[in-house]
BABAPA-663209 format. One record per atom (N, C-alpha, C): residue number from 1; residue in three letters; chain; atom name; x, y, z. Coordinates in pm, whole numbers, plus 50000, padded with zeros to 5 digits. Atoms other than C-alpha are relative to their C-alpha. Layout:
residues N
(atom NUM,'ala','A','CA',(X,Y,Z))
...
END
This chain:
residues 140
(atom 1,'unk','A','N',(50085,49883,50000))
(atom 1,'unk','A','CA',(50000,50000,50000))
(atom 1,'unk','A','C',(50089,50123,50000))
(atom 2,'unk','A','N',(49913,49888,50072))
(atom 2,'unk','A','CA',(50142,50338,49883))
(atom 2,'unk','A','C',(49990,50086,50143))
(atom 3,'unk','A','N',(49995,49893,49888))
(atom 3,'unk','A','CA',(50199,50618,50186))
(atom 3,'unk','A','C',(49919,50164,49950))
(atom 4,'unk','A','N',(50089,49917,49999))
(atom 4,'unk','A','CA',(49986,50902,50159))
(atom 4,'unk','A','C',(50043,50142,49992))
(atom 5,'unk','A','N',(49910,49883,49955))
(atom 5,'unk','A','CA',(50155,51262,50134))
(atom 5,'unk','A','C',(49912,50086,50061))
(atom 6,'unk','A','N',(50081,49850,49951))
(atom 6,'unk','A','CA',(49863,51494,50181))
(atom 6,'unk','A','C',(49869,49937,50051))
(atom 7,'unk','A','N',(50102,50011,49934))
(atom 7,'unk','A','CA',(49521,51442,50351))
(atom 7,'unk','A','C',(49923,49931,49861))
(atom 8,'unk','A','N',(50117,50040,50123))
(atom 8,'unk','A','CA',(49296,51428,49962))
(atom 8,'unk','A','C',(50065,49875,49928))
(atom 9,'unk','A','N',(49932,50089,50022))
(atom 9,'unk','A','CA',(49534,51155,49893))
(atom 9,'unk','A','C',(50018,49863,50028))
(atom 10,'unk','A','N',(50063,50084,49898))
(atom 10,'unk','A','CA',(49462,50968,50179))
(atom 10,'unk','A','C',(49839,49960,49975))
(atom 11,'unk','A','N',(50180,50028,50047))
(atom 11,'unk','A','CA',(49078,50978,50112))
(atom 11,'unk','A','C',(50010,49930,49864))
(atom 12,'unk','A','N',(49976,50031,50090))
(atom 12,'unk','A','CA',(49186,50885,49758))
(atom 12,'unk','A','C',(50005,49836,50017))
(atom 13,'unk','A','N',(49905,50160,50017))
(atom 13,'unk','A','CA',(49365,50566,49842))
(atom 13,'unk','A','C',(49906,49934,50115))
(atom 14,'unk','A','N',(50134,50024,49928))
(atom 14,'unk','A','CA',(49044,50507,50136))
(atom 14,'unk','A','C',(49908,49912,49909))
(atom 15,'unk','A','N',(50133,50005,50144))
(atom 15,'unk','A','CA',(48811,50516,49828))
(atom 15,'unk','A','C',(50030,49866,49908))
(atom 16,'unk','A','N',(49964,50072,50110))
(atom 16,'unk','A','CA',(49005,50320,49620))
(atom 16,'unk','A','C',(50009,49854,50071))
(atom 17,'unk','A','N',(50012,50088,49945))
(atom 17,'unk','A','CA',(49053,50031,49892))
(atom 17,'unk','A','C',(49854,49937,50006))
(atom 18,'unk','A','N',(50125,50068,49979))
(atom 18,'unk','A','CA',(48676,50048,49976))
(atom 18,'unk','A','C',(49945,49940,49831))
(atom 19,'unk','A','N',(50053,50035,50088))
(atom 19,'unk','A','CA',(48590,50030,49652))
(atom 19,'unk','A','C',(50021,49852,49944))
(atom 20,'unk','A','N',(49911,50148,50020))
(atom 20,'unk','A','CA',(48822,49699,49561))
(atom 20,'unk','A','C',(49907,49929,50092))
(atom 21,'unk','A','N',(50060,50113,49936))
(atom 21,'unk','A','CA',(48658,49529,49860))
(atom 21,'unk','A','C',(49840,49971,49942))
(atom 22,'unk','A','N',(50180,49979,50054))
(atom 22,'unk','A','CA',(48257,49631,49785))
(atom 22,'unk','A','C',(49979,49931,49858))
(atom 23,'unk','A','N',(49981,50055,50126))
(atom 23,'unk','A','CA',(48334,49535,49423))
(atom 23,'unk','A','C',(50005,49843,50037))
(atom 24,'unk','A','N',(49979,50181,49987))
(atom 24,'unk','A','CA',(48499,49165,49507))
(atom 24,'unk','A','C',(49904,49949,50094))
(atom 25,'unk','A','N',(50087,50069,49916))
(atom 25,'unk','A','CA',(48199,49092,49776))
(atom 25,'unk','A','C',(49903,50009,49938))
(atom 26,'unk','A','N',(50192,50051,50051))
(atom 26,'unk','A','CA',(47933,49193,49513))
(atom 26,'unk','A','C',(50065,49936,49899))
(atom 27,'unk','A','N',(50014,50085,50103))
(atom 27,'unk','A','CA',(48088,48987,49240))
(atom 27,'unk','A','C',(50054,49845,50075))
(atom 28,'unk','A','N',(49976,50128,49928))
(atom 28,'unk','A','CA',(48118,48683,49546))
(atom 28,'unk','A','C',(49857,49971,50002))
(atom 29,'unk','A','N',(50149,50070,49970))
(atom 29,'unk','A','CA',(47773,48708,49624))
(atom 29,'unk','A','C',(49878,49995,49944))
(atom 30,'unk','A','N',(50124,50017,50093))
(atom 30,'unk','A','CA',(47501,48581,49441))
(atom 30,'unk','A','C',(50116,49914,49917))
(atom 31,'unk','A','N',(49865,50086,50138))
(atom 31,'unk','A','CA',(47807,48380,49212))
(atom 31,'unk','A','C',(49956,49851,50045))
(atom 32,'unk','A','N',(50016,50234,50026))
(atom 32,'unk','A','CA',(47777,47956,49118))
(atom 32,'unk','A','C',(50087,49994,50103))
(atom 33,'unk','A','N',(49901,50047,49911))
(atom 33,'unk','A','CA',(48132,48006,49311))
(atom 33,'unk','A','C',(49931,50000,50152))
(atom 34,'unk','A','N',(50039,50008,49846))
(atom 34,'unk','A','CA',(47972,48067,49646))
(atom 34,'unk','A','C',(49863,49906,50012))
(atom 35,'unk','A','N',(50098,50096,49986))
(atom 35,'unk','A','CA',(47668,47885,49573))
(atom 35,'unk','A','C',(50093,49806,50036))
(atom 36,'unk','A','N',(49946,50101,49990))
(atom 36,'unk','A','CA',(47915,47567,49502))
(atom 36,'unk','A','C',(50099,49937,50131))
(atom 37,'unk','A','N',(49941,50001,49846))
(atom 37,'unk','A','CA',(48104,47639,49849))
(atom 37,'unk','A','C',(49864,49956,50094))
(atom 38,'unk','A','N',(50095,49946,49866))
(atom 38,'unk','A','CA',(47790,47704,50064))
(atom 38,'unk','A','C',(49915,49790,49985))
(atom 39,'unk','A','N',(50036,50132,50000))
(atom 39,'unk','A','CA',(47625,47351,49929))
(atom 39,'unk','A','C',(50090,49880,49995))
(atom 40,'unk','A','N',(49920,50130,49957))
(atom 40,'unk','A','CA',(47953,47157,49963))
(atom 40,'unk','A','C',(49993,49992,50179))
(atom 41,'unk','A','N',(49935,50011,49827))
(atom 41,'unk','A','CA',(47950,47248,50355))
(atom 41,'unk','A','C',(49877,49987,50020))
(atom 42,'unk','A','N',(50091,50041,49960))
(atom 42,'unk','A','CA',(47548,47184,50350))
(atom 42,'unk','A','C',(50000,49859,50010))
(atom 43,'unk','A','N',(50020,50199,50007))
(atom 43,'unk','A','CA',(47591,46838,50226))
(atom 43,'unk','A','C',(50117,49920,50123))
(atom 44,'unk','A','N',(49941,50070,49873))
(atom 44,'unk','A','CA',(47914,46766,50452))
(atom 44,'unk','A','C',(49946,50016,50189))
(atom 45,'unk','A','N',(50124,49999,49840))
(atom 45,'unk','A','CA',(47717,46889,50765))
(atom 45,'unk','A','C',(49899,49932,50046))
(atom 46,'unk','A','N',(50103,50101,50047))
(atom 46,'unk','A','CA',(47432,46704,50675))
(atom 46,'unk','A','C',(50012,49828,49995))
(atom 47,'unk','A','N',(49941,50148,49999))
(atom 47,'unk','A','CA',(47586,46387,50598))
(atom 47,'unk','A','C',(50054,49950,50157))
(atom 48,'unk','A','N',(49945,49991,49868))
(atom 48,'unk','A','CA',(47763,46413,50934))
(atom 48,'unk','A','C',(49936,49971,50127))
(atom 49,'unk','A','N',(50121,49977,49920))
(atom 49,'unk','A','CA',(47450,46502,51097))
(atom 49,'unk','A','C',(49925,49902,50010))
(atom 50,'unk','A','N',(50120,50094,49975))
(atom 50,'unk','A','CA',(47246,46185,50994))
(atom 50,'unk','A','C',(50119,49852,49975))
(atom 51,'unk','A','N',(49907,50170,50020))
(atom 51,'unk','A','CA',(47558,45917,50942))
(atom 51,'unk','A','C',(50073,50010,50143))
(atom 52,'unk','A','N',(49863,50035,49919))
(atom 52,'unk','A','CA',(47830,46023,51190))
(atom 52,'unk','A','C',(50015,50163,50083))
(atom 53,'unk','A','N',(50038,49857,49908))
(atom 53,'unk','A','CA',(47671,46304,51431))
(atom 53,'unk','A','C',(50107,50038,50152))
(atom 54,'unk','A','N',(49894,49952,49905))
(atom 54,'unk','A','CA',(47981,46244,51694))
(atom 54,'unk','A','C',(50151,50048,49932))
(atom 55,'unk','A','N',(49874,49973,50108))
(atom 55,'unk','A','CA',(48242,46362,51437))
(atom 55,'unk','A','C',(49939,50112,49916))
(atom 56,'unk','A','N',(50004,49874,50041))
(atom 56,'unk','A','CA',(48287,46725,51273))
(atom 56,'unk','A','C',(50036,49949,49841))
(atom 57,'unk','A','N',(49938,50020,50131))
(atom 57,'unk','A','CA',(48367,46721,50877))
(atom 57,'unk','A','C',(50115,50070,50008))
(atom 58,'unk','A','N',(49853,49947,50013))
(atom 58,'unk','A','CA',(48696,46771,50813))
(atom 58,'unk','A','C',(50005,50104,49876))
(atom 59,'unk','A','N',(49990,49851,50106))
(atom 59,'unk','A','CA',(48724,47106,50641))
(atom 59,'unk','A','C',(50133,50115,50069))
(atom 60,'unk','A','N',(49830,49899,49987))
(atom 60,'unk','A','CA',(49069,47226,50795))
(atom 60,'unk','A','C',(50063,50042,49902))
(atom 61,'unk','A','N',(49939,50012,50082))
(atom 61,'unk','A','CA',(49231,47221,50496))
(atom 61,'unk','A','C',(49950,50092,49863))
(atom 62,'unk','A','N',(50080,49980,50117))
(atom 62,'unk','A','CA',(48960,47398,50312))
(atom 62,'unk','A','C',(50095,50210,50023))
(atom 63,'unk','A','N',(50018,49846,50014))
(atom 63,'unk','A','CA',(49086,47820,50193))
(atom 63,'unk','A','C',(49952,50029,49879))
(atom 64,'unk','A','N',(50064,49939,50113))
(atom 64,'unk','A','CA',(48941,48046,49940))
(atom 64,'unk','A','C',(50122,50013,49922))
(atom 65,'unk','A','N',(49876,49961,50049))
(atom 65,'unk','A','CA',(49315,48039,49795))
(atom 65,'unk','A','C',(49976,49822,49937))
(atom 66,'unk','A','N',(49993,50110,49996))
(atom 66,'unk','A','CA',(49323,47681,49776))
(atom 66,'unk','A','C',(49823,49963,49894))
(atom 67,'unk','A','N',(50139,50037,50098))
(atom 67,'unk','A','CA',(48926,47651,49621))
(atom 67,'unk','A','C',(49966,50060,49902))
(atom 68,'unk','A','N',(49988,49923,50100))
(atom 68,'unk','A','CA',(49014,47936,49392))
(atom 68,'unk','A','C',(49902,50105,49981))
(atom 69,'unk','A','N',(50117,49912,50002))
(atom 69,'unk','A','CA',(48832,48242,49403))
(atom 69,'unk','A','C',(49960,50059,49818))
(atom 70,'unk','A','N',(50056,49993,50119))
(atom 70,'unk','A','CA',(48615,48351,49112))
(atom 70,'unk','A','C',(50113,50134,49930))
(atom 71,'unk','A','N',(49877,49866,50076))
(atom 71,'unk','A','CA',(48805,48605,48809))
(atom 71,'unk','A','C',(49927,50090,50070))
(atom 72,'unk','A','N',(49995,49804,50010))
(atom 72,'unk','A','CA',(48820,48981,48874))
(atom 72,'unk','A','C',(50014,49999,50195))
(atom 73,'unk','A','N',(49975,49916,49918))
(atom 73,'unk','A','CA',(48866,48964,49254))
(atom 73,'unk','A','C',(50098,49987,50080))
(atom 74,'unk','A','N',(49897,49912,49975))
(atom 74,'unk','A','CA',(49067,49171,49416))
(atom 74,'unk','A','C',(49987,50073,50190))
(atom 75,'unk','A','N',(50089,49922,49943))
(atom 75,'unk','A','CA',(49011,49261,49773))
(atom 75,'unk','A','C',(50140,50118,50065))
(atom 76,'unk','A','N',(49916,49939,49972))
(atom 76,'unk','A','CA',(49332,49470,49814))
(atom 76,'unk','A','C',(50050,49998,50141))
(atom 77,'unk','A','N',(49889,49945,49848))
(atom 77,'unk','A','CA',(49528,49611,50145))
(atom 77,'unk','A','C',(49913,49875,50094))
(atom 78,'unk','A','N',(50131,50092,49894))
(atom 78,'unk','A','CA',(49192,49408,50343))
(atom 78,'unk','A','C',(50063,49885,49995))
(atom 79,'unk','A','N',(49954,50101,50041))
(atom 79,'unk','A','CA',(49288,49098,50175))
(atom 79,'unk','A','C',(50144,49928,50013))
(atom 80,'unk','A','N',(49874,50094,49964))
(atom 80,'unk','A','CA',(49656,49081,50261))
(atom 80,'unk','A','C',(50034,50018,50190))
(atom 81,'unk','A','N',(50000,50003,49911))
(atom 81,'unk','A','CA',(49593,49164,50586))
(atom 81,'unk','A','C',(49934,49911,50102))
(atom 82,'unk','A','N',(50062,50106,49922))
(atom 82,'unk','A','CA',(49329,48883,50635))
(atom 82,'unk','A','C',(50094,49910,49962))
(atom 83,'unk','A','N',(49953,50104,50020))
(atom 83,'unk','A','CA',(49616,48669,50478))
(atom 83,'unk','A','C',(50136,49983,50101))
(atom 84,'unk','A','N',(49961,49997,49888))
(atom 84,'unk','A','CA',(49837,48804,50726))
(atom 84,'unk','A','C',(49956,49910,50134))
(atom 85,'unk','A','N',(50050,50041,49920))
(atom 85,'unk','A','CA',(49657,48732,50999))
(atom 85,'unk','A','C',(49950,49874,50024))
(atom 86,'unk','A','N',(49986,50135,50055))
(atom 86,'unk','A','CA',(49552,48387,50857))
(atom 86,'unk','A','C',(50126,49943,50069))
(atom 87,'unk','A','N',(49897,50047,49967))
(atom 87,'unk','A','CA',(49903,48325,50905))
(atom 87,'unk','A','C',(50054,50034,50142))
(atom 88,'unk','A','N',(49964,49954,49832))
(atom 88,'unk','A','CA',(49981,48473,51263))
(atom 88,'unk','A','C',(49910,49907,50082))
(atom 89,'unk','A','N',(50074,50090,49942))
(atom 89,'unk','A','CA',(49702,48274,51373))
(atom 89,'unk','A','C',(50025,49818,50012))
(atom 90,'unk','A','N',(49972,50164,50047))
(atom 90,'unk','A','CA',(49809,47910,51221))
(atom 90,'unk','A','C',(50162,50007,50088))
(atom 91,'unk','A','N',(49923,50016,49908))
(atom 91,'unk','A','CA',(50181,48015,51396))
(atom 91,'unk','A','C',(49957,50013,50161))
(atom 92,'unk','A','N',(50000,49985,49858))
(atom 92,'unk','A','CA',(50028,48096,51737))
(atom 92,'unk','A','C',(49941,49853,50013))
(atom 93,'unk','A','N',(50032,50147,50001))
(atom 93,'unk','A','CA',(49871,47745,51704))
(atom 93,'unk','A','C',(49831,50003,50055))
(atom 94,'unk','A','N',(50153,49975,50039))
(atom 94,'unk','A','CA',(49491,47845,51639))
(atom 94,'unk','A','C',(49942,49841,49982))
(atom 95,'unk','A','N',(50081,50177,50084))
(atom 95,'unk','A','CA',(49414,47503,51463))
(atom 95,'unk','A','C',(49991,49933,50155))
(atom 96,'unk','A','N',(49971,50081,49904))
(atom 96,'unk','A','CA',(49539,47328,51752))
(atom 96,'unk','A','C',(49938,50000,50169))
(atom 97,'unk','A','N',(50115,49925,49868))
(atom 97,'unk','A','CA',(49354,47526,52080))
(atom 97,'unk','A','C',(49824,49940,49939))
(atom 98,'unk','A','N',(50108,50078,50053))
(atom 98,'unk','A','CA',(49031,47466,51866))
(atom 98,'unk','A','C',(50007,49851,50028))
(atom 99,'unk','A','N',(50004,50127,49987))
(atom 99,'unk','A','CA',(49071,47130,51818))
(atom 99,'unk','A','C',(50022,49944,50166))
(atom 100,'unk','A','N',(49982,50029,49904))
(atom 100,'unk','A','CA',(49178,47078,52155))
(atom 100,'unk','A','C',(49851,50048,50100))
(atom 101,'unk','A','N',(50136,49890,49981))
(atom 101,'unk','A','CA',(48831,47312,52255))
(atom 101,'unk','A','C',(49919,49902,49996))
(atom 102,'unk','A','N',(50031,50114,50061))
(atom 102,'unk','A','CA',(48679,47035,52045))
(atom 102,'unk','A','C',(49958,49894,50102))
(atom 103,'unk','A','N',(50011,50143,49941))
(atom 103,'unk','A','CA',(48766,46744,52209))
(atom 103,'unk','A','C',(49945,49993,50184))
(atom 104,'unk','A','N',(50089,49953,49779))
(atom 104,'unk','A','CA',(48670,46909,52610))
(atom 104,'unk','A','C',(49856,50006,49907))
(atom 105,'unk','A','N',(50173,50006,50015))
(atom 105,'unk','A','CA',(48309,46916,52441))
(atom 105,'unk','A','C',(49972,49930,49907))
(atom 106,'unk','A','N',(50051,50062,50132))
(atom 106,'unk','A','CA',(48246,46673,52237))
(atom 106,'unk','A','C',(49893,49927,50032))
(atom 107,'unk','A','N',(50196,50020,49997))
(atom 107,'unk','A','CA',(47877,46590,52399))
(atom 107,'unk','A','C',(49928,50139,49896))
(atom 108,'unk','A','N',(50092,49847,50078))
(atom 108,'unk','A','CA',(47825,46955,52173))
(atom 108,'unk','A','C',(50024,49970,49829))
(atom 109,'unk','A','N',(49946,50057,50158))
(atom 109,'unk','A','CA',(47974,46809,51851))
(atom 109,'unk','A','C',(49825,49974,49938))
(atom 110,'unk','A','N',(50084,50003,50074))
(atom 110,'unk','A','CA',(47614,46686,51714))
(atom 110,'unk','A','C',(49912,50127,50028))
(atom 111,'unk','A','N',(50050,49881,49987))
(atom 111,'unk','A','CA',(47482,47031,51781))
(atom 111,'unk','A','C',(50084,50112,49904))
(atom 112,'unk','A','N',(49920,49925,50050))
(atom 112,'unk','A','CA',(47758,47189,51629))
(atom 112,'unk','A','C',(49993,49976,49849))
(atom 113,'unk','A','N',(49995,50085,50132))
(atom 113,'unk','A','CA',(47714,46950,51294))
(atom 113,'unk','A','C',(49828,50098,49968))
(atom 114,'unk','A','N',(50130,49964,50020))
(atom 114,'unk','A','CA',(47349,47069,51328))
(atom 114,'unk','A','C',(49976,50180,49996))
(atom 115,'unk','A','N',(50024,49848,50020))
(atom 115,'unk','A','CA',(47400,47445,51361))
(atom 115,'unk','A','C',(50067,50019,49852))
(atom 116,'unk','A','N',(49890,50016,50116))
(atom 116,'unk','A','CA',(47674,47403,51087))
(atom 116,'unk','A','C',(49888,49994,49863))
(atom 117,'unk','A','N',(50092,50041,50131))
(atom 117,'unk','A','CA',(47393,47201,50841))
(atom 117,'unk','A','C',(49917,50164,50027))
(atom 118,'unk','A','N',(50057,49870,49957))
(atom 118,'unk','A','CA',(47183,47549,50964))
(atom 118,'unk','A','C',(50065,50130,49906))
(atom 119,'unk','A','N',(49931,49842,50044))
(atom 119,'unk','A','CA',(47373,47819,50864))
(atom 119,'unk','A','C',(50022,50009,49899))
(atom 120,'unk','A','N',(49945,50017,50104))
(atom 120,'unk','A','CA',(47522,47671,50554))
(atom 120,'unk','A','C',(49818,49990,49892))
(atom 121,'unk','A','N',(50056,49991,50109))
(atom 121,'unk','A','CA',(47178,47620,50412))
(atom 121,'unk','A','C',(49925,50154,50031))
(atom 122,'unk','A','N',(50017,49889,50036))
(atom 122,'unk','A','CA',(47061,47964,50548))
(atom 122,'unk','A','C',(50028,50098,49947))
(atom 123,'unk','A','N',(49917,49869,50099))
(atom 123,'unk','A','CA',(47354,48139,50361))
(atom 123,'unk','A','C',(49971,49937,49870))
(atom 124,'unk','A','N',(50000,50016,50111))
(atom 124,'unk','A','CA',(47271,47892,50086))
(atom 124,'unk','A','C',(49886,50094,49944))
(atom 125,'unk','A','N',(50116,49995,50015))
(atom 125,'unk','A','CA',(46906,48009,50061))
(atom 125,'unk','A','C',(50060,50154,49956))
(atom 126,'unk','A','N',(49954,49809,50000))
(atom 126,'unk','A','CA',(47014,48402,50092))
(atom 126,'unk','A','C',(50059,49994,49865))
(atom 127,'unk','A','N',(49967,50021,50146))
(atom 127,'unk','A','CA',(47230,48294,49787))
(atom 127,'unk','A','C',(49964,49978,49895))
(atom 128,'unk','A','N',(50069,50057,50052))
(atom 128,'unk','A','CA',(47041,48123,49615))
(atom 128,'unk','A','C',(49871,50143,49953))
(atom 129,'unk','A','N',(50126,49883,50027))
(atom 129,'unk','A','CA',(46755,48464,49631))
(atom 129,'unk','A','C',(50071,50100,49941))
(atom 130,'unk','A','N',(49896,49919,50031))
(atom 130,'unk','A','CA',(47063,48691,49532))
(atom 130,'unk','A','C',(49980,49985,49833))
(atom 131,'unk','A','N',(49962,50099,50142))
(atom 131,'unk','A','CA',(47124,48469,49234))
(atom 131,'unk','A','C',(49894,50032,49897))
(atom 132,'unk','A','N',(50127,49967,50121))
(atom 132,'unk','A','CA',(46732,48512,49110))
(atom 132,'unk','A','C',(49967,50118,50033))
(atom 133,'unk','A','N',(49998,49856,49978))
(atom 133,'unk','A','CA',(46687,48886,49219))
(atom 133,'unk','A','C',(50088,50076,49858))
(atom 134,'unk','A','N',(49928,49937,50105))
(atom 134,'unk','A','CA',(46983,48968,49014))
(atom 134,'unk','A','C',(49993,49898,49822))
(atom 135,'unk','A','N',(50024,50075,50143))
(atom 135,'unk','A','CA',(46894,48695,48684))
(atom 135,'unk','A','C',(49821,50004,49991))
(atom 136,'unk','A','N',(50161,49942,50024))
(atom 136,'unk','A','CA',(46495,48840,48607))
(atom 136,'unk','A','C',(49944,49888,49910))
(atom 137,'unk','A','N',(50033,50113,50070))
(atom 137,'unk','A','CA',(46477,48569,48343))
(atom 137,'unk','A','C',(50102,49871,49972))
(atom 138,'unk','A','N',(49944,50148,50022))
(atom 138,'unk','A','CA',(46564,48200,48328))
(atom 138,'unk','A','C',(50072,49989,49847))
(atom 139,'unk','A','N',(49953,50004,50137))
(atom 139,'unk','A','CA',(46776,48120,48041))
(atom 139,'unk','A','C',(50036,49796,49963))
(atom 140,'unk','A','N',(49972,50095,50038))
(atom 140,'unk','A','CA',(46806,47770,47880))
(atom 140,'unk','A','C',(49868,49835,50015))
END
């Protein structure tokens, strides 16, 4: 990120950040890409929930770097600072406190599978209304 000399410069390079983020969150939401996230973590919640409700799905492994985010975005200065922090977190040993969190409650595990199936299909649904809000007519 560039240093700022004068005050209208500063607002400049403000503008230009917000704008980068607002941009890459409206071309995330309402997208196939987030639809195809939000119903892979309905079905592994789900599955979880009615096969193997004392066990979490394994989705450690899962980032938006790694599942490839859709073209054009960009979320600038925000974005390397959540990748920062990403990483400060995985050295202080984040994964590992969780998991350890985890295993002291794991009478809450099929609750947790069940809020999980919850959320994932209430962000699907929200998505899913995004999706036909912004496409007025069906095509094909």
């Amino acid at each position: 990120m560039r240093t700022p000399k004068n005050i209208d410069e500063a607002k400049a390079i403000v503008r230009e950040e917000k704008n980068k983020v607002s941009s890459s969150l409206s071309k995330m939401i309402g997208s196939r890409w987030l639809l195809a996230i939000l119903a892979t973590f309905a079905i592994a919640f789900g599955s979880h929930l009615a096969y193997a409700p004392s066990r979490l799905p394994p989705v450690g492994g899962l980032s938006l770097a790694a599942a490839g985010l859709p073209p054009g975005i960009d979320f600038g200065f925000a974005g390397q600072q959540a990748a920062s922090a990403r990483q400060a977190a995985i050295e202080q040993g984040a994964p590992g406190f969780f998991q350890e969190k985890i295993n002291e409650n794991r009478q809450y595990v099929p609750l947790m599978n069940a809020i999980g199936l919850g959320l994932a299909l209430l962000l699907l649904g929200v998505n899913m209304t995004i999706m036909t809000l912004r496409r007025r007519e069906t095509r094909g």
